[in-house]
BASE-80714 format. One record per residue: residue in three letters; x, y, z of N, C-alpha, C in turn. Coordinates in steps of 0.2 Angstrom, whole numbers, plus 5000, padded with zeros to 4 digits. Layout:
// residues N
NODE   rest   n_px   n_py   n_pz   ca_px   ca_py   ca_pz   c_px   c_py   c_pz
NODE    Ala      X      Y      Z       X       Y       Z      X      Y      Z
...
// end
This chain:
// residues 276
NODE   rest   n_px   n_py   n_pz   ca_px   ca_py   ca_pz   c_px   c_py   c_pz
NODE    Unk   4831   5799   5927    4838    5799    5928   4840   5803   5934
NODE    Unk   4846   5802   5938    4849    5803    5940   4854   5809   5939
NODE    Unk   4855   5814   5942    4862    5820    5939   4868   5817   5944
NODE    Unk   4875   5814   5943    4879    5816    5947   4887   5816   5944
NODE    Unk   4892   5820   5945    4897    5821    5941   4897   5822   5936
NODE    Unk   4891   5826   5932    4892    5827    5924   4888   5823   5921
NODE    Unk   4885   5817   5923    4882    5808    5921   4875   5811   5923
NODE    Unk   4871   5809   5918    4865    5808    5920   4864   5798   5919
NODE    Unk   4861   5798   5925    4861    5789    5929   4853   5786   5930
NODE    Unk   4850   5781   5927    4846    5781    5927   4846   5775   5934
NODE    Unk   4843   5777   5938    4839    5775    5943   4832   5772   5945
NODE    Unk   4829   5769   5950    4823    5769    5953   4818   5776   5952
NODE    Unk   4812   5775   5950    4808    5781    5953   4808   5784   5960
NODE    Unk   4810   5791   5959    4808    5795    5965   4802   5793   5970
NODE    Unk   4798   5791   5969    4792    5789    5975   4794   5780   5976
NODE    Unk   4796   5777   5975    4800    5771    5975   4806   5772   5981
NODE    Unk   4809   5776   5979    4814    5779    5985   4814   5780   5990
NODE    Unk   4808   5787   5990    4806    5789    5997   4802   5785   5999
NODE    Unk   4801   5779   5998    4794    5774    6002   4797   5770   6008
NODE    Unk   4806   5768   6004    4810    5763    6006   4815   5766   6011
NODE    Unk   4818   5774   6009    4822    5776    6010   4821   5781   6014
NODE    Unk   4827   5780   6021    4827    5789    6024   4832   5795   6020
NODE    Unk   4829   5797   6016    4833    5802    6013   4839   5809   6017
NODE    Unk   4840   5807   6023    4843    5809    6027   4849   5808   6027
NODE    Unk   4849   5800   6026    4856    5796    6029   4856   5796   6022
NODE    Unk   4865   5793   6022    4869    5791    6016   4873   5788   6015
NODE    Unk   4870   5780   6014    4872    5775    6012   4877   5771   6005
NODE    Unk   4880   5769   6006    4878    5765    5999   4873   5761   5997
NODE    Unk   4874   5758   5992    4867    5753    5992   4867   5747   5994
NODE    Unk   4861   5742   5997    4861    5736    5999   4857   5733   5993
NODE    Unk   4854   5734   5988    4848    5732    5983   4851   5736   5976
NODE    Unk   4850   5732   5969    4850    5734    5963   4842   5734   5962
NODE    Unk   4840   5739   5961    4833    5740    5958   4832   5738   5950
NODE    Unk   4837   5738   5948    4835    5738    5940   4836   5730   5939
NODE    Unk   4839   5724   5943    4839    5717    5943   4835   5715   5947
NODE    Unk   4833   5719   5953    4829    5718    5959   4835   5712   5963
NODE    Unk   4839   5714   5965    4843    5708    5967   4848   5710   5971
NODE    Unk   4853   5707   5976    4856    5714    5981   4863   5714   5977
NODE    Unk   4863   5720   5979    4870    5722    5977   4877   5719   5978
NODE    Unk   4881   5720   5976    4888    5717    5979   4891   5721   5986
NODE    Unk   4895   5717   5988    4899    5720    5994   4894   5722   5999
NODE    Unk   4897   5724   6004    4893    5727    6012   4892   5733   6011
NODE    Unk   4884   5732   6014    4885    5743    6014   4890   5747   6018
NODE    Unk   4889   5754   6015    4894    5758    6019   4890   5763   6020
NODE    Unk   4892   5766   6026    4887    5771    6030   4895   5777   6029
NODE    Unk   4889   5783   6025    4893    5788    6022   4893   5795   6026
NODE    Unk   4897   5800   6026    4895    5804    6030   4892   5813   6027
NODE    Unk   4887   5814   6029    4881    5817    6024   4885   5822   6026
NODE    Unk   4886   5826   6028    4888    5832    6030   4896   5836   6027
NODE    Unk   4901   5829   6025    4904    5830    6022   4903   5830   6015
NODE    Unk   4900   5824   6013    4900    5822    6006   4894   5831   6004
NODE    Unk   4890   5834   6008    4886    5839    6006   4892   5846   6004
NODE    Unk   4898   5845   6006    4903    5851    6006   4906   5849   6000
NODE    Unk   4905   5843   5998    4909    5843    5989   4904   5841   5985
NODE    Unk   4907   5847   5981    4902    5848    5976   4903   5840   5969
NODE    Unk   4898   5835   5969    4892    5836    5966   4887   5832   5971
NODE    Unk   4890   5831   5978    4886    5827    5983   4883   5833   5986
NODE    Unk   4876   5836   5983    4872    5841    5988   4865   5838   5985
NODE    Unk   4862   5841   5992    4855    5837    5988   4850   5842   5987
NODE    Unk   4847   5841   5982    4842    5844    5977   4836   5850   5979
NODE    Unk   4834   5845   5985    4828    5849    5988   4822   5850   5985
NODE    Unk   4823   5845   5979    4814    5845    5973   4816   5849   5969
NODE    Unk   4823   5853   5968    4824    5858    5962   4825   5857   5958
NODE    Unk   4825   5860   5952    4829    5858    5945   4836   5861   5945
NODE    Unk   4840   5861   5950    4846    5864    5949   4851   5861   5956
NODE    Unk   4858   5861   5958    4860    5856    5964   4864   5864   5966
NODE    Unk   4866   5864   5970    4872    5868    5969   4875   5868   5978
NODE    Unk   4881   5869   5979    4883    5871    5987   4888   5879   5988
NODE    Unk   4885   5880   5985    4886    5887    5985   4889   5891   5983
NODE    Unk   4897   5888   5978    4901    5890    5973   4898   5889   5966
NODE    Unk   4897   5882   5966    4895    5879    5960   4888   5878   5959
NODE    Unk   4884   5878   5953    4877    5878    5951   4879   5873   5945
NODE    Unk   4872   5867   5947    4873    5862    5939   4863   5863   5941
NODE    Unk   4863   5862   5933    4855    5861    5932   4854   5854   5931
NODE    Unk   4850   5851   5935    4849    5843    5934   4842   5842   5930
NODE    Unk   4843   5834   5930    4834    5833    5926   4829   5835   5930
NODE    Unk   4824   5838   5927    4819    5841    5932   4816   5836   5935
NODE    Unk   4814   5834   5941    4811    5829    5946   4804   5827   5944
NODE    Unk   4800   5834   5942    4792    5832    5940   4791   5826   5935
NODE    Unk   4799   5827   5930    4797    5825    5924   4799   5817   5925
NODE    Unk   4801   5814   5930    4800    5806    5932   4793   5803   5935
NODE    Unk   4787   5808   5936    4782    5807    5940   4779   5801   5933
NODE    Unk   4775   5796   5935    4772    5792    5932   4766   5789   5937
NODE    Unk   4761   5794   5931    4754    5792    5931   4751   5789   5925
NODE    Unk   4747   5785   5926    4744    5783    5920   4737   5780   5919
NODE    Unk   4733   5782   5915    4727    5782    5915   4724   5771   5914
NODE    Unk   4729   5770   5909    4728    5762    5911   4733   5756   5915
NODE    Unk   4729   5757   5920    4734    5755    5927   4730   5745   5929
NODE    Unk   4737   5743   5931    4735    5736    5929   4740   5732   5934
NODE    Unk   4739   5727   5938    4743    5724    5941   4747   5718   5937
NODE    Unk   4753   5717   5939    4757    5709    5938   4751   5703   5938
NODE    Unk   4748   5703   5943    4744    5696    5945   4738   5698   5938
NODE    Unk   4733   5705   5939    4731    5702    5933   4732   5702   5924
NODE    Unk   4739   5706   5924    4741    5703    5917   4743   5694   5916
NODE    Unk   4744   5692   5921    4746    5685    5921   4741   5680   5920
NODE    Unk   4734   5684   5923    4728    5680    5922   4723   5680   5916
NODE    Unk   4727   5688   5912    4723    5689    5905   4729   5684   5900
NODE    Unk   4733   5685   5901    4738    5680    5897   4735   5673   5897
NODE    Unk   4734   5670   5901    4733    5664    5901   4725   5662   5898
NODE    Unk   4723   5667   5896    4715    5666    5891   4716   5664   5884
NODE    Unk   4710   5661   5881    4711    5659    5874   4711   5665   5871
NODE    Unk   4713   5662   5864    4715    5669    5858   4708   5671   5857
NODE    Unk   4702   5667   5858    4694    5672    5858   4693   5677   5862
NODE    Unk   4695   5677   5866    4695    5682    5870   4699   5689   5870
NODE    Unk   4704   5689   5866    4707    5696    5865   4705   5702   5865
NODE    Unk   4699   5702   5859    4695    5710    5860   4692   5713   5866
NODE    Unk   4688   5705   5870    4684    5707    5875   4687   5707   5880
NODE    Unk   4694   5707   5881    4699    5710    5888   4701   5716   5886
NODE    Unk   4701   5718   5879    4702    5724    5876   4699   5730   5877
NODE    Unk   4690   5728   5874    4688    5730    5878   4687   5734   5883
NODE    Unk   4688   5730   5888    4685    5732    5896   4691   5733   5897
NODE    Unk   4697   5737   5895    4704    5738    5898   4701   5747   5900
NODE    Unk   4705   5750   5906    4703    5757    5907   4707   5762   5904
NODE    Unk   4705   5766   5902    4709    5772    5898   4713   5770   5893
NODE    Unk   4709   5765   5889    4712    5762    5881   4715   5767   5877
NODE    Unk   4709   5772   5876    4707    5775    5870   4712   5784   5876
NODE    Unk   4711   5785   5878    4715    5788    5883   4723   5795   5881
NODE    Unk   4723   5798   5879    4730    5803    5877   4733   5807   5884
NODE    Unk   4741   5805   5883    4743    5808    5888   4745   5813   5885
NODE    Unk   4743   5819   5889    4747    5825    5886   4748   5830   5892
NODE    Unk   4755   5834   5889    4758    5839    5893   4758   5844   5893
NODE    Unk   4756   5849   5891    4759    5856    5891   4761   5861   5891
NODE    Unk   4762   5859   5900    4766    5863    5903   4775   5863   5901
NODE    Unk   4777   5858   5899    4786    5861    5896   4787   5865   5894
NODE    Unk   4785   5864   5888    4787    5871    5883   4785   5878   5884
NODE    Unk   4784   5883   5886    4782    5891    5888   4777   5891   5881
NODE    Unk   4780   5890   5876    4777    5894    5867   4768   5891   5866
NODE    Unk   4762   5896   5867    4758    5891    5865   4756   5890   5857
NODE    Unk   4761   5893   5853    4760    5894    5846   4769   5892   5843
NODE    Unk   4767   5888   5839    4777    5886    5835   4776   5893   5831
NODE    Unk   4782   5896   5829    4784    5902    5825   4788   5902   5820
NODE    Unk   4788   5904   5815    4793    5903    5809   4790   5902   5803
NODE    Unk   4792   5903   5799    4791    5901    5790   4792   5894   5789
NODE    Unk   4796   5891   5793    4795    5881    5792   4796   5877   5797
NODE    Unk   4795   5871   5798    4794    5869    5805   4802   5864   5802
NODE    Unk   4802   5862   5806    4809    5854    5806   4803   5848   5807
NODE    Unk   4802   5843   5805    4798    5837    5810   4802   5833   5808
NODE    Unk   4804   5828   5813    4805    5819    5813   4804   5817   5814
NODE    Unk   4805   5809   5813    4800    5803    5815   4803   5797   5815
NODE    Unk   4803   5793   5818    4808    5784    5821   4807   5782   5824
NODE    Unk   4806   5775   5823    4805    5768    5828   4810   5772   5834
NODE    Unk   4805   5772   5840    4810    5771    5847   4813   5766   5848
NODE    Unk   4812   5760   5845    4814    5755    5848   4812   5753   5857
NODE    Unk   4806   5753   5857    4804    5756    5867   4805   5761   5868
NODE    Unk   4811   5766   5866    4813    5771    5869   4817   5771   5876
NODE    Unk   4821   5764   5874    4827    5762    5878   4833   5766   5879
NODE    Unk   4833   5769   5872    4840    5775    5873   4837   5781   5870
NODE    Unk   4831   5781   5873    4829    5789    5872   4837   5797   5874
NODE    Unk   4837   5796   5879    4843    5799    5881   4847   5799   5878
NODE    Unk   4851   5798   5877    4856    5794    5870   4853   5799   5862
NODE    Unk   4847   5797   5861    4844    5798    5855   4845   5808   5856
NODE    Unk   4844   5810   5862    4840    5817    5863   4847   5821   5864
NODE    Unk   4854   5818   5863    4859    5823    5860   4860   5825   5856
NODE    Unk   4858   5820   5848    4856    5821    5842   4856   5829   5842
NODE    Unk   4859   5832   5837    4858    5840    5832   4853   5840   5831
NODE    Unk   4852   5834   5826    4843    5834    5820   4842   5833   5827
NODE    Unk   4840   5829   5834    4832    5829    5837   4834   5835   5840
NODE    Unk   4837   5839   5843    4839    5845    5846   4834   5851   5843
NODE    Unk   4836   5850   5836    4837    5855    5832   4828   5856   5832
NODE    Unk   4824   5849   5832    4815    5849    5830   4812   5853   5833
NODE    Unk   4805   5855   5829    4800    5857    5830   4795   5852   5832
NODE    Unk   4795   5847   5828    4790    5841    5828   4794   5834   5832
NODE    Unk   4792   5830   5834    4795    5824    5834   4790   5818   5835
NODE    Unk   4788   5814   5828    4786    5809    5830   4788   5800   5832
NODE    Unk   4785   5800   5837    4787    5793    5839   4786   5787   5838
NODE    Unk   4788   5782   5837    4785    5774    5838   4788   5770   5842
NODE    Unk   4785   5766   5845    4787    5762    5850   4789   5765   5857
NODE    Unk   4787   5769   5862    4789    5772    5865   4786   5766   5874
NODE    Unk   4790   5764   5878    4787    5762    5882   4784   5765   5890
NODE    Unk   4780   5764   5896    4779    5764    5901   4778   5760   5905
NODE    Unk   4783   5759   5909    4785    5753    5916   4785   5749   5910
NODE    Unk   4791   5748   5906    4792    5741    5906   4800   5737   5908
NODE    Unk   4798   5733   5911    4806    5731    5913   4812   5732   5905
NODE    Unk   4813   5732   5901    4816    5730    5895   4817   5740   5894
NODE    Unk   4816   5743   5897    4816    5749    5896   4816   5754   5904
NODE    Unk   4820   5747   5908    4821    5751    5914   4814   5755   5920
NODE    Unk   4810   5752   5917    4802    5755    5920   4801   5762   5920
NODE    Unk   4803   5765   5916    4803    5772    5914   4798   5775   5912
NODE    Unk   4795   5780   5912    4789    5784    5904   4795   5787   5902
NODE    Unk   4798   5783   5895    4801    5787    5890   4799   5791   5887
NODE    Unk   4792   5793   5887    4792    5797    5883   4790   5805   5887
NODE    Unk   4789   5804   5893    4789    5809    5899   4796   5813   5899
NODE    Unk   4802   5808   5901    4808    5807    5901   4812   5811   5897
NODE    Unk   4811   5810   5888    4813    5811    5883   4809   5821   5882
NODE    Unk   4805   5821   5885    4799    5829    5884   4805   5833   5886
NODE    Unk   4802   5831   5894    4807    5835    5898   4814   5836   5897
NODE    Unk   4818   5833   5896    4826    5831    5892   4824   5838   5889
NODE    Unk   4820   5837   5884    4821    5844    5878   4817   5850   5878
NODE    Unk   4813   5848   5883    4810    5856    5883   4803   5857   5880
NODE    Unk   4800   5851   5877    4796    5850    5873   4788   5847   5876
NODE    Unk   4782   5849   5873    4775    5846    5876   4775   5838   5873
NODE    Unk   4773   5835   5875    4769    5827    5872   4763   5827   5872
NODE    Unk   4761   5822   5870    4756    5817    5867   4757   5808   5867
NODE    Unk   4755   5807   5871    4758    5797    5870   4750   5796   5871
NODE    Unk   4748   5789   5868    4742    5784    5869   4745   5776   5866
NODE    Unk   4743   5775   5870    4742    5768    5872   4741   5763   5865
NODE    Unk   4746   5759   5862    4745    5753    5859   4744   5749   5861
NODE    Unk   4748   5746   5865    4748    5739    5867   4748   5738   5876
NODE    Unk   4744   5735   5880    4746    5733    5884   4750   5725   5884
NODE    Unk   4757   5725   5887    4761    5720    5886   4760   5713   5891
NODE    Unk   4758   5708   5889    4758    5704    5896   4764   5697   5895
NODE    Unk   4768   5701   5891    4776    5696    5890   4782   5702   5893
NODE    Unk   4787   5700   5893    4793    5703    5893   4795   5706   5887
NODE    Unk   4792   5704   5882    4796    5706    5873   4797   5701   5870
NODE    Unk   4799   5704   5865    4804    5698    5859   4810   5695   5865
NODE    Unk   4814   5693   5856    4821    5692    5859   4825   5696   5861
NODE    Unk   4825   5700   5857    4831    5707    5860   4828   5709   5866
NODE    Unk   4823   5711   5867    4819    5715    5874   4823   5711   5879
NODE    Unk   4825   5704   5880    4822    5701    5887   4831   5700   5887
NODE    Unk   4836   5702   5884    4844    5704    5885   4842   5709   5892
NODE    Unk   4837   5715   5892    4835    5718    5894   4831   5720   5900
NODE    Unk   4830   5712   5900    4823    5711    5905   4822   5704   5908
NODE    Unk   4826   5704   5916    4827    5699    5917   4820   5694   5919
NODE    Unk   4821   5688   5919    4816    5684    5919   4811   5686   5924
NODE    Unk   4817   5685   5931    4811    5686    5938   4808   5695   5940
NODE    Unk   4813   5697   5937    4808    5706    5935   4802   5707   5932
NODE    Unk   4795   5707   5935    4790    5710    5932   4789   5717   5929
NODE    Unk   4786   5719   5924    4785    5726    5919   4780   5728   5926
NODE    Unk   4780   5736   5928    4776    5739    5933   4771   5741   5929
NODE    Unk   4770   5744   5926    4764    5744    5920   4762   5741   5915
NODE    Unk   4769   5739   5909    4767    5736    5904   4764   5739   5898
NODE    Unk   4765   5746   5897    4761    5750    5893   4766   5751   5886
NODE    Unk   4765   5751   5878    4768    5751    5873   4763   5755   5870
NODE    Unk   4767   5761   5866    4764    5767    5863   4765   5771   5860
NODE    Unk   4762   5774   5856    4766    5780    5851   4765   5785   5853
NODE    Unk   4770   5794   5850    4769    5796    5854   4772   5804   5849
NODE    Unk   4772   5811   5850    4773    5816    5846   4776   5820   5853
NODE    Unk   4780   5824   5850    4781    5829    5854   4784   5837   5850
NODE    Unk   4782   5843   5853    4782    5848    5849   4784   5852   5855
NODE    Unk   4787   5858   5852    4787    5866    5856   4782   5870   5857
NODE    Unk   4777   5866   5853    4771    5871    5856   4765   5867   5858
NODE    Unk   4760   5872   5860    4757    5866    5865   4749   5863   5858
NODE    Unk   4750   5856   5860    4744    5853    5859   4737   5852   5862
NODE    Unk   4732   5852   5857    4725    5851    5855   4722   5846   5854
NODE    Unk   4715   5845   5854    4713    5840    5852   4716   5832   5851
NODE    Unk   4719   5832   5856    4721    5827    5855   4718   5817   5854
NODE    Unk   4719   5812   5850    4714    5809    5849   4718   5804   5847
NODE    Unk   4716   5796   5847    4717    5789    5845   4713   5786   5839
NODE    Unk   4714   5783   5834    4711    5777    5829   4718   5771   5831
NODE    Unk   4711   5767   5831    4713    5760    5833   4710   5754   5829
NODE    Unk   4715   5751   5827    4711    5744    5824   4710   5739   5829
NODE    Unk   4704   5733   5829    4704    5728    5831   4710   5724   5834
NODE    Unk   4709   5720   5840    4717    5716    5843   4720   5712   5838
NODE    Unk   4716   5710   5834    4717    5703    5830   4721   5698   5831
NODE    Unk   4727   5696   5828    4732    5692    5829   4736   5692   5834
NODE    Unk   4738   5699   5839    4742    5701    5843   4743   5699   5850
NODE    Unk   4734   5695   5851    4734    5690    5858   4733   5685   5854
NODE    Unk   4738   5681   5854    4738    5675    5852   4746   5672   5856
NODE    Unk   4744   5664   5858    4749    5658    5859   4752   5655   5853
NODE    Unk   4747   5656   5848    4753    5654    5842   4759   5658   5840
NODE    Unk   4763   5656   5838    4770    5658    5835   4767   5660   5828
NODE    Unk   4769   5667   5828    4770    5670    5821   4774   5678   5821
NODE    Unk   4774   5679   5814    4776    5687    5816   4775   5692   5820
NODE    Unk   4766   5693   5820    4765    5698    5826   4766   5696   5831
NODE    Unk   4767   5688   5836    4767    5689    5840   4776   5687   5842
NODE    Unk   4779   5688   5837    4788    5688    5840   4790   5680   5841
NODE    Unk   4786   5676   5837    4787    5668    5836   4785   5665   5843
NODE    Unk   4777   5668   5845    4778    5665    5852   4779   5669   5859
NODE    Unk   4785   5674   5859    4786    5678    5864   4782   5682   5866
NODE    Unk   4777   5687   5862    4776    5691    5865   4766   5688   5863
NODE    Unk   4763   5694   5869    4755    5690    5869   4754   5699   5872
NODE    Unk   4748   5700   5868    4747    5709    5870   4739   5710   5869
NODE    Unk   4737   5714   5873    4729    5717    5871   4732   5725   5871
NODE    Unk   4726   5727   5866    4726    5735    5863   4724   5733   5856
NODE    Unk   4732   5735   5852    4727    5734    5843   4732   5741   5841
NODE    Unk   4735   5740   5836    4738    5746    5831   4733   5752   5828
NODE    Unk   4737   5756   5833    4732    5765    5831   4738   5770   5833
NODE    Unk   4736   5777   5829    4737    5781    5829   4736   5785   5832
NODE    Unk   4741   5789   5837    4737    5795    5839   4740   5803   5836
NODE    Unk   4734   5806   5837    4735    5814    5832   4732   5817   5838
NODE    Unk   4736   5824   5833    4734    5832    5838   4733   5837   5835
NODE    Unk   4734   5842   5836    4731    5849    5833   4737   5854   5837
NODE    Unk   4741   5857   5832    4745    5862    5835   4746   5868   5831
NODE    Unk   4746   5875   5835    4744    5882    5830   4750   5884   5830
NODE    Unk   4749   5887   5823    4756    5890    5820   4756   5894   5816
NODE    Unk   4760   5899   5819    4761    5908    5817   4764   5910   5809
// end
């Protein structure tokens, strides 16, 4: 996300931008990146050196804070947008695994790279040990992890030691192409842990796809669970069951009546964290 007037804005990825953009100049926009489609109205060519003397139009410089020399705002830290990922996969061939019979699900599962795989971080938090007499932990469907932001003003998640996840996404269109759970660490100050469930080769259910326009491909497609803690993680590890029903063309529950078609398989992942 984006810091500007007080708003945190979710935008494009930083490496996205500068690929396209001269960060120099200052435009308005000619492109919607979140519909992939242009914008309304004609661009406007702004003038940087003004807009740079009022304060919340200054730029960054890579920092976690903006300031023009009266005023100081800390923004979202920039590192914490970086997306990397161990199972890394193109559009064209999630479209060519989708279109395989249901025999095939394990064996594209299988041979998927960094299945079994734990992302973890931790460097956010300073503490390498949690301290106290009792810990706080929660736990909740993310739902994707579409309003992870929203969720991380919460008291109770504020207040946690632990936080466990479900449903947490990476690059999927229905969730803005974000690492929510990258997204959500940083927000709070907090290490992770996320591994990989499902690799997605649908847009989602029903609800997902209010969220995900047709002609918009998922950049990764990645669906996951995920922990996060004050102190740093250990051992980090994956249990996974079998694809089973998950890659399938037929209409049933697990596959959302038809909508959604996945390789991975319902697992767990766990860690090891020390405590004073």
């Amino acid at each position: 996300p984006y810091y500007f007037a007080g708003l945190y804005i979710f935008g494009p990825q930083k490496k996205l931008v500068e690929t396209r953009y001269d960060m120099k100049k200052c435009v308005t926009p000619t492109w919607n990146h979140r519909l992939e489609r242009p914008a309304r109205g004609k661009p406007l060519i702004l003038d940087c050196s003004v807009m740079g003397r009022k304060f919340p139009f200054v730029q960054d410089g890579g920092q976690d804070f903006i300031s023009n020399g009266e005023n100081t705002q800390a923004i979202f830290p920039s590192r914490g947008t970086i997306v990397n990922v161990a199972t890394a996969t193109t559009a064209k061939q999630r479209e060519t695994w989708f279109m395989q019979t249901d025999d095939m699900g394990q064996d594209l599962t299988d041979g998927l790279v960094g299945l079994d795989h734990v992302d973890v971080d931790n460097s956010i938090s300073p503490h390498k040990e949690c301290k106290g007499s009792s810990l706080k932990i929660i736990e909740f469907n993310a739902e994707r992890g579409r309003w992870w932001l929203e969720v991380s003003t919460l008291d109770e998640v504020r207040q946690a030691d632990v936080i466990i996840l479900n449903e947490m996404d990476i690059g999927m269109a229905r969730s803005d192409q974000q690492h929510t759970v990258r997204q959500m660490a940083y927000f709070l100050g907090m290490n992770y842990a996320w591994g990989l469930e499902f690799l997605e080769l649908t847009r989602g259910d029903e609800s997902d796809r209010v969220f995900a326009p047709e002609h918009l491909p998922n950049f990764h497609g990645l669906h996951g669970n995920a922990f996060l803690t004050r102190c740093e993680i250990s051992d980090a590890a994956i249990f996974r069951d079998k694809i089973g029903g998950y890659f399938s063309d037929k209409p049933s529950f697990v596959t959302a009546n038809g909508l959604e078609k996945r390789l991975g398989g319902r697992m767990g992942v766990f860690g090891r964290i020390h405590i004073n």
